[in-house]
VMD Tcl script that draws the C-alpha trace (Angstrom):
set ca {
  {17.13 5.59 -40.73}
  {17.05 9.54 -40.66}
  {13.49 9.49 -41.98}
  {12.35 6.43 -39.26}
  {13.78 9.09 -36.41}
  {11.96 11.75 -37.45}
  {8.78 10.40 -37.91}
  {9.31 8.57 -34.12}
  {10.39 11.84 -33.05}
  {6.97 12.85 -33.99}
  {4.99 10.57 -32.01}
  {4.11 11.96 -28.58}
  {6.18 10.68 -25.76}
  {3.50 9.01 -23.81}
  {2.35 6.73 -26.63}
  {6.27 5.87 -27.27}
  {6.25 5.05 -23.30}
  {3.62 2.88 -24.28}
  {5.43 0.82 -26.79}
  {8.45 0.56 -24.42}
  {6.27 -0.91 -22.34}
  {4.29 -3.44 -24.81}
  {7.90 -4.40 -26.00}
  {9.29 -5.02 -22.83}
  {6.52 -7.06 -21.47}
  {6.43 -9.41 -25.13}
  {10.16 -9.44 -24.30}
  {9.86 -10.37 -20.50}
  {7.59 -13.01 -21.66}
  {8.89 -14.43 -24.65}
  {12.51 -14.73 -24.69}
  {13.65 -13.52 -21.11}
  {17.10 -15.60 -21.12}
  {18.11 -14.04 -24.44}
  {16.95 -10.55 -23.66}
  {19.24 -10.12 -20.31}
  {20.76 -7.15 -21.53}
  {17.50 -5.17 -21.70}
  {17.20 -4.02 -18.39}
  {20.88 -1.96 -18.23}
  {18.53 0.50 -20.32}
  {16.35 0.60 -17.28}
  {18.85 0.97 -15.10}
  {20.91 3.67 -17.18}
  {17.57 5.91 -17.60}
  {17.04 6.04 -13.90}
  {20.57 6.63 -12.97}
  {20.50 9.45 -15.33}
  {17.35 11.15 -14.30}
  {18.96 10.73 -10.58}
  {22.18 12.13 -11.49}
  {21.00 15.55 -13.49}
  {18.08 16.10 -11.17}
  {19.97 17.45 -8.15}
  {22.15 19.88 -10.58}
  {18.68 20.71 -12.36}
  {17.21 21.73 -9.38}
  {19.77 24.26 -7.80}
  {20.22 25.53 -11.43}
  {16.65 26.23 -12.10}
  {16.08 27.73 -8.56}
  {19.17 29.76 -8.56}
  {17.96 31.37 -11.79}
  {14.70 31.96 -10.84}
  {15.15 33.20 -7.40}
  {17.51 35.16 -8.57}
  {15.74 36.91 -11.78}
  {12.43 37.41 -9.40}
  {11.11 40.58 -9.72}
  {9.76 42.68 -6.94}
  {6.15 42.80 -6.97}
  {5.65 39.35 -8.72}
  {4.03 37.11 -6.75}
  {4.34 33.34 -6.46}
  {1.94 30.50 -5.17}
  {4.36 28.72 -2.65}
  {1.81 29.30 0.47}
  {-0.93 28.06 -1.61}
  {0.84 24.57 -2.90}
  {2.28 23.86 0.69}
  {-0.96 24.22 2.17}
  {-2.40 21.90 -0.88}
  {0.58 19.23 -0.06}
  {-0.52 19.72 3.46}
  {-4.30 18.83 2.72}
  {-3.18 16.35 0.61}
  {-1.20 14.12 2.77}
  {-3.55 13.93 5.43}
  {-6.54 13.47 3.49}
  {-4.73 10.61 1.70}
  {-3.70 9.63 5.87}
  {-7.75 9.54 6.58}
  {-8.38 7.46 3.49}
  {-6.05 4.93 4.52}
  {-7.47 4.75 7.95}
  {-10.82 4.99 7.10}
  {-10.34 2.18 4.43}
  {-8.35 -0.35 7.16}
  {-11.42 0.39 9.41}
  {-14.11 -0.63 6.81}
  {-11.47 -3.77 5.10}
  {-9.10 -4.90 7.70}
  {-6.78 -7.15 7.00}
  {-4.88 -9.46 8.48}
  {-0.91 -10.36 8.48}
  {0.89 -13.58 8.42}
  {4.01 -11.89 9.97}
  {7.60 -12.82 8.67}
  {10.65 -11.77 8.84}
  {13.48 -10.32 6.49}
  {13.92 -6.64 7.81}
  {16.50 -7.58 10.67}
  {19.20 -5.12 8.69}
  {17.45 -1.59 8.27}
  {17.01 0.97 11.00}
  {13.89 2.66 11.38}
  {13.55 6.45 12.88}
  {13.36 6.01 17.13}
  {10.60 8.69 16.97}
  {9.32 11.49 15.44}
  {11.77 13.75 17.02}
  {14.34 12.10 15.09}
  {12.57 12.52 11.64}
  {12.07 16.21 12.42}
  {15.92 16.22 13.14}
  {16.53 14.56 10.07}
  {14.78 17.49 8.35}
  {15.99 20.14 10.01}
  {20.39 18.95 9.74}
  {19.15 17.85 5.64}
  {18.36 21.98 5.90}
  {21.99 22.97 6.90}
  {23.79 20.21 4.86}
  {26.87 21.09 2.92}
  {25.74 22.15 -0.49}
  {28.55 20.18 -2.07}
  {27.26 16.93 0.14}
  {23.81 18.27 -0.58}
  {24.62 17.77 -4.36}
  {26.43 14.66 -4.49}
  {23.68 12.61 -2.09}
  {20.69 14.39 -3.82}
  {19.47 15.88 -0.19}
  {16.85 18.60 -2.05}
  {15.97 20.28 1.18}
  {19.57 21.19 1.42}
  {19.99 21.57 -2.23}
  {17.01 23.97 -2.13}
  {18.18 26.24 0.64}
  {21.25 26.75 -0.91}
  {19.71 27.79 -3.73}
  {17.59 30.05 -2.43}
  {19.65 31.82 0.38}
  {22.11 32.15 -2.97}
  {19.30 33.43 -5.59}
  {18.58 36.09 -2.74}
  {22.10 37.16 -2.28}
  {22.71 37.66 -6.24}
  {19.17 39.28 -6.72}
  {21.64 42.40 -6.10}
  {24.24 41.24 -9.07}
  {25.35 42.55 -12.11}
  {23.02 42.03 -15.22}
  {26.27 39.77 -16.65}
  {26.32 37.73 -13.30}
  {22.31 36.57 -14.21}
  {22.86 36.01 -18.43}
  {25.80 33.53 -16.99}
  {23.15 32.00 -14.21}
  {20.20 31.91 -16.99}
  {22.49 30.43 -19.52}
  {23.93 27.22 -17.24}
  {20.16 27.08 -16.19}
  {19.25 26.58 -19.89}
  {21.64 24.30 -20.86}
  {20.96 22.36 -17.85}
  {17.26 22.28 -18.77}
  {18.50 21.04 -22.61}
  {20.20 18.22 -21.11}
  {17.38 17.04 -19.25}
  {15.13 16.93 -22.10}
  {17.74 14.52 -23.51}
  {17.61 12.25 -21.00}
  {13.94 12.30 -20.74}
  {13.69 11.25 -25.02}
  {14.91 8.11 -23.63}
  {12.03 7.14 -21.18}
  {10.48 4.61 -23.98}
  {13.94 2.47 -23.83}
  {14.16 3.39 -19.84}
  {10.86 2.12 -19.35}
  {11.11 -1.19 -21.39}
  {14.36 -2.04 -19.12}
  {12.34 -1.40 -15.90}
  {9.14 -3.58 -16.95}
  {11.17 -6.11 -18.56}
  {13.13 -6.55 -15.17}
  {10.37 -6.40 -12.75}
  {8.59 -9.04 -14.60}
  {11.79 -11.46 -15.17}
  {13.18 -10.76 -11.76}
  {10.62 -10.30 -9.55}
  {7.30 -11.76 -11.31}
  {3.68 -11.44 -9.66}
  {3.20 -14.93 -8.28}
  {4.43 -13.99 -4.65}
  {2.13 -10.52 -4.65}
  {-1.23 -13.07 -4.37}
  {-0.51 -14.48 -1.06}
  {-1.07 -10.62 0.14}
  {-3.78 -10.11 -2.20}
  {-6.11 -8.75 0.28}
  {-3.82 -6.25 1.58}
  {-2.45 -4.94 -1.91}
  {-6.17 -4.44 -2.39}
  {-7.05 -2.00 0.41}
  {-3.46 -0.43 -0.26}
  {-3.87 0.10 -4.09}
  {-7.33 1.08 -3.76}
  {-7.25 3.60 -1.16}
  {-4.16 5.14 -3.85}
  {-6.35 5.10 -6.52}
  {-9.09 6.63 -4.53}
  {-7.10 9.54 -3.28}
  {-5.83 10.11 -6.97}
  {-9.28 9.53 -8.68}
  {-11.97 11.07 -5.75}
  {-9.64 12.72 -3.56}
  {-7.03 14.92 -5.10}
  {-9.94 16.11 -8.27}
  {-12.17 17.38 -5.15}
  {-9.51 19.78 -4.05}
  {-8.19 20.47 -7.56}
  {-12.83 21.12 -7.97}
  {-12.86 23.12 -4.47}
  {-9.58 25.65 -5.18}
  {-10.43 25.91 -9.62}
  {-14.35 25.22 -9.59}
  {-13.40 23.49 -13.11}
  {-13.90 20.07 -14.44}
  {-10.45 18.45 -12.77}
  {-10.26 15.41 -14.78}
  {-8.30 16.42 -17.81}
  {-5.88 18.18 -15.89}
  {-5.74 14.96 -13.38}
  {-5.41 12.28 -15.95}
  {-2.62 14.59 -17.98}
  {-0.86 14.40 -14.91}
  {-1.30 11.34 -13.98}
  {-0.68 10.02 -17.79}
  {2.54 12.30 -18.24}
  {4.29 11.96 -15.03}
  {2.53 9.19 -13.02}
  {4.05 6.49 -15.67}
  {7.24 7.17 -15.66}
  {7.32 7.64 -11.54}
  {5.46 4.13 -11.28}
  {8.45 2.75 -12.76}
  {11.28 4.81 -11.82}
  {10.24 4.44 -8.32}
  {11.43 7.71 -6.68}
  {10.13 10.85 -6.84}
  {13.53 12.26 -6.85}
  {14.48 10.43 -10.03}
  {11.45 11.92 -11.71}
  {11.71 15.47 -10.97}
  {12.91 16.55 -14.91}
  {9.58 14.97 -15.88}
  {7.82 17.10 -13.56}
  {9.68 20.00 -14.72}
  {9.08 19.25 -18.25}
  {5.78 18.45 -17.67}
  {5.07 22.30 -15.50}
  {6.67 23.75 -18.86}
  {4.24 22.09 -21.69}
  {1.21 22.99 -19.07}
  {2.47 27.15 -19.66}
  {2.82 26.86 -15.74}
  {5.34 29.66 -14.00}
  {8.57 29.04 -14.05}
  {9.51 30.82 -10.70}
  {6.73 28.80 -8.89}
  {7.21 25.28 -10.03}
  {10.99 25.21 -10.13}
  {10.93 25.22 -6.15}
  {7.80 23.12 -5.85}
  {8.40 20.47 -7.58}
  {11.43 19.81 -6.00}
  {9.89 20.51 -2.62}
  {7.13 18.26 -3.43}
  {9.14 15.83 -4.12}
  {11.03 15.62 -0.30}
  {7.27 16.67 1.65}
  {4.32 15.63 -0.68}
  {3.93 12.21 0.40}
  {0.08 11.43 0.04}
  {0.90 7.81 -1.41}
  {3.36 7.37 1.39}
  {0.64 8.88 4.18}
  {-1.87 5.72 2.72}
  {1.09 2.95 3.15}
  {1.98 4.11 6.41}
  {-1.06 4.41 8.20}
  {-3.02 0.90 6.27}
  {0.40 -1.38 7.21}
  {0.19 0.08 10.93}
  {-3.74 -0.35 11.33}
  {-3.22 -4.12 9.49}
  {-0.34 -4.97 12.27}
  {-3.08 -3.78 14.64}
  {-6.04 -5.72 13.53}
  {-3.24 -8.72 13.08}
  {-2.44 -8.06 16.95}
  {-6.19 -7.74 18.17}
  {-5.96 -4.04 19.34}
  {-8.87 -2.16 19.85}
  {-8.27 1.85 18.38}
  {-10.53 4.04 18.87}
  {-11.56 7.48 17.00}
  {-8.94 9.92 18.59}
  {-6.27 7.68 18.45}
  {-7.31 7.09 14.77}
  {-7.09 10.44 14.05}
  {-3.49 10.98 15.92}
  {-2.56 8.11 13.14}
  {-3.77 10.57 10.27}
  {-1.66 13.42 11.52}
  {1.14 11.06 12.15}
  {1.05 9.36 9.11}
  {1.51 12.71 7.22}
  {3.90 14.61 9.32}
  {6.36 10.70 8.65}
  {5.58 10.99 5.18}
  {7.02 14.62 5.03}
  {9.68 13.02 6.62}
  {10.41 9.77 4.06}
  {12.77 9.76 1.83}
  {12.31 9.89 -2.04}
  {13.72 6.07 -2.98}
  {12.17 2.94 -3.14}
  {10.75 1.88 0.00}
  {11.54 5.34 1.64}
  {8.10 5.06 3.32}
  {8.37 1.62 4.99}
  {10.93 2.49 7.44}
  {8.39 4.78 8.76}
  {5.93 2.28 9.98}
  {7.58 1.19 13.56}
  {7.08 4.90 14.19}
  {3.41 4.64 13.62}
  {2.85 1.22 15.44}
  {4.46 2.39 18.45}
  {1.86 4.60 18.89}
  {0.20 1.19 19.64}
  {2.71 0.20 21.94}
  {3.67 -2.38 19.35}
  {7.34 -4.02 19.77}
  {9.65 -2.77 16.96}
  {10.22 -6.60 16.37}
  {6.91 -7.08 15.40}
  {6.66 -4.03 13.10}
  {9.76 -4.92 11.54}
  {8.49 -8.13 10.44}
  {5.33 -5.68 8.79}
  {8.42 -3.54 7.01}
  {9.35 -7.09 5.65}
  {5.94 -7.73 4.29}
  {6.00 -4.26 2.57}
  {9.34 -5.10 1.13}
  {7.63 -8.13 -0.42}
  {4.71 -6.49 -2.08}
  {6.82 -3.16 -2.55}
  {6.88 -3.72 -6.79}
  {3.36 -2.97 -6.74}
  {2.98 -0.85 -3.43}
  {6.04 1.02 -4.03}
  {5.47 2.19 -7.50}
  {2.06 2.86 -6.88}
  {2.82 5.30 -4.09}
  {5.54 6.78 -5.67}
  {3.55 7.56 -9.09}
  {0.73 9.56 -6.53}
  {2.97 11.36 -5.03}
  {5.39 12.55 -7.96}
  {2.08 13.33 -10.17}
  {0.48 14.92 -7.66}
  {3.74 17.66 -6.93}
  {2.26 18.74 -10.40}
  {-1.22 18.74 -9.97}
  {-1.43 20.92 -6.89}
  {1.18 23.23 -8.64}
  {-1.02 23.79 -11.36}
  {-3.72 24.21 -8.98}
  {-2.57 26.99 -7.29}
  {-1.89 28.70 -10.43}
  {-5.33 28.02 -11.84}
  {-6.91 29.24 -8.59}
  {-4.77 32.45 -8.76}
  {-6.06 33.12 -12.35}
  {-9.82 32.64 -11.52}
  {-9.87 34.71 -8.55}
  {-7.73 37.56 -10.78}
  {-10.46 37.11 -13.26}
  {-12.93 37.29 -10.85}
  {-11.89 40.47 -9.01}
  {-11.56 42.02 -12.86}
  {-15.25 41.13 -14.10}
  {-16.06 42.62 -10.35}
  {-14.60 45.88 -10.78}
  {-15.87 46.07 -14.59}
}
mol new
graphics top color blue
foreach p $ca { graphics top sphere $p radius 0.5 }
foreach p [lrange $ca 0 end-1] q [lrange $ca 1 end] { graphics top cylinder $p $q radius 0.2 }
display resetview
């Protein structure tokens, strides 16, 4: 048995992902009545990743805004603005993609018991009181904007402490850091749980009726994280973006497609910043700040469901109120919240733009709720992988242009 673990141990955790995954889905479709206890491992491996991730994340930013050195420079300006260009590119694609395939809704109903935001001035307010939370409220409902003020007004404050008062910071940081890579050795059995449930509980006979839709949705996802997203990563490195985008995508977009929540898969992200050699200071506040305000995936759902419930309606839209869409698509996806579905309750914002009832658009949330196994996961898995891609990106960028300002002074 000793010699079976080691040698699985060996195996890279992407390929033992995959056989989760094969397993669960000969599972699902073989003996799903005698496999029912298969998806608590789902279920355990996501509550898990949910419940270190908030403690991870005010540990590792404590410690590093606390150890920063004077003089040494981070890429936090750089990866906001890349989350900002992000978001609304991935906005434009969606509109630009509803414009050229527009589809058409056969509204329902189902959504009568969730409150959408009144307006954008209530997402923005959302924001700003998440800011000024109670860290211990922070912590137990996983709010990361609070969690990361805390934890940097805090790291500030003991820059000025006693070498003892950082070994004792850097040492719960570490052991926090061990822990996580614990939980993350059990993605393969995580991941064969989730599949196994989706496709016993869920199945994909009810996603065809929307077939047309899922199409322009998925598409203009894949588009943003195949064309879009490796032009920026081209523009800022002026290197051949694909390996980094499909390591990425590989590493951290699987497990976030299942997971659902970009929250959830934060320690992947982490780990995944650490095997790429990335800096520690940097990424241990952008990934978790990607994770609440890098919503590209959300930015797509939001603005294709709107423009749908307006080519369902008949409305005519023209170019400028397109484009308001795009920027208001991407400031609400800033503003959704990292669990399944966060981004649907956006969408009444975005069709009152249209003047569109919020009866009508809650019948679109319903839709969204219907197709959300594929949608959902989709999103979420471009906008976790791509906290990590423009992360790396800024670093990259910094070390060309340091290169290149060394070969010019040579």
């Amino acid at each position: 048995m000793k010699s079976l673990l080691l040698k699985w141990d060996r195996i890279s955790l992407v390929k033992q992902i995959l056989i989760g995954m094969i397993i669960g889905i000969i599972l699902a479709l073989t003996i799903p009545d005698a496999a029912r206890w298969v998806p608590i491992f789902g279920s355990l491996f996501v509550s898990a990743l949910k419940a270190v991730a908030p403690i991870l994340v005010f540990a590792i930013v404590l410690h590093a805004i606390s150890k920063h050195r004077s003089g040494h420079k981070t890429n936090m300006k750089s990866i906001i603005g890349l989350y900002a260009i992000g978001t609304v590119l991935a906005g434009l694609v969606g509109v630009i993609a509803s414009f050229l395939f527009p589809v058409t809704l056969s509204l329902t109903t189902g959504a009568e018991d969730v409150a959408p935001p009144s307006g954008i001035a209530q997402v923005l307010e959302t924001i700003l009181f998440n800011v000024v939370d109670n860290p211990v409220n922070a912590l137990i409902n996983a709010n990361y904007l609070g969690i990361l003020t805390w934890a940097i007004l805090l790291g500030i404050v003991l820059r000025k402490a006693s070498d003892t008062t950082k070994t004792v910071i850097e040492n719960f940081s570490d052991a926090v850091s061990v822990i996580v890579k614990w939980v993350i050795k059990l993605a393969p059995l995580g991941i064969m749980g989730l599949i196994f449930d989706a496709i016993v509980t869920t199945g994909l006979s009810s996603l065809l009726v929307y077939g047309k839709l899922l199409l322009v949705l998925l598409g203009s996802m894949f588009f943003v994280a195949l064309v879009m997203n490796p032009l920026i990563v081209f523009i800022y490195t002026r290197k051949n973006p694909y390996p980094l985008v499909f390591k990425v995508l590989r590493e951290s977009g699987i497990t976030a497609f299942f997971t659902r929540s970009s929250a959830a898969n934060i320690p992947v992200n982490m780990t995944l910043c650490e095997k790429l050699g990335l800096d520690k200071d940097t990424y241990s506040v952008s990934v978790p700040l990607g994770a609440t305000i890098n919503m590209a995936g959300a930015a797509v759902t939001i603005s294709v469901l709107s423009l749908a419930t307006v080519h369902t309606l008949g409305i005519d839209v023209d170019i400028p109120t397109a484009l308001i869409l795009v920027v208001l698509a991407a400031v609400s996806a800033a503003g959704a919240s990292g669990v399944p579905g966060g981004s649907l309750l956006l969408i009444p914002l975005a069709c009152s733009l249209f003047g569109i009832s919020d009866d009508i658009a809650m019948q679109v949330v319903a839709v969204g709720f219907i197709i959300g196994v594929l949608q959902d996961s989709c999103e979420t898995a471009l906008n976790s992988s791509s906290d990590v891609l423009f992360t790396a990106t800024a670093e990259y960028a910094k070390e060309r242009k340091y290169n290149k300002e060394a070969v010019i002074k040579l």
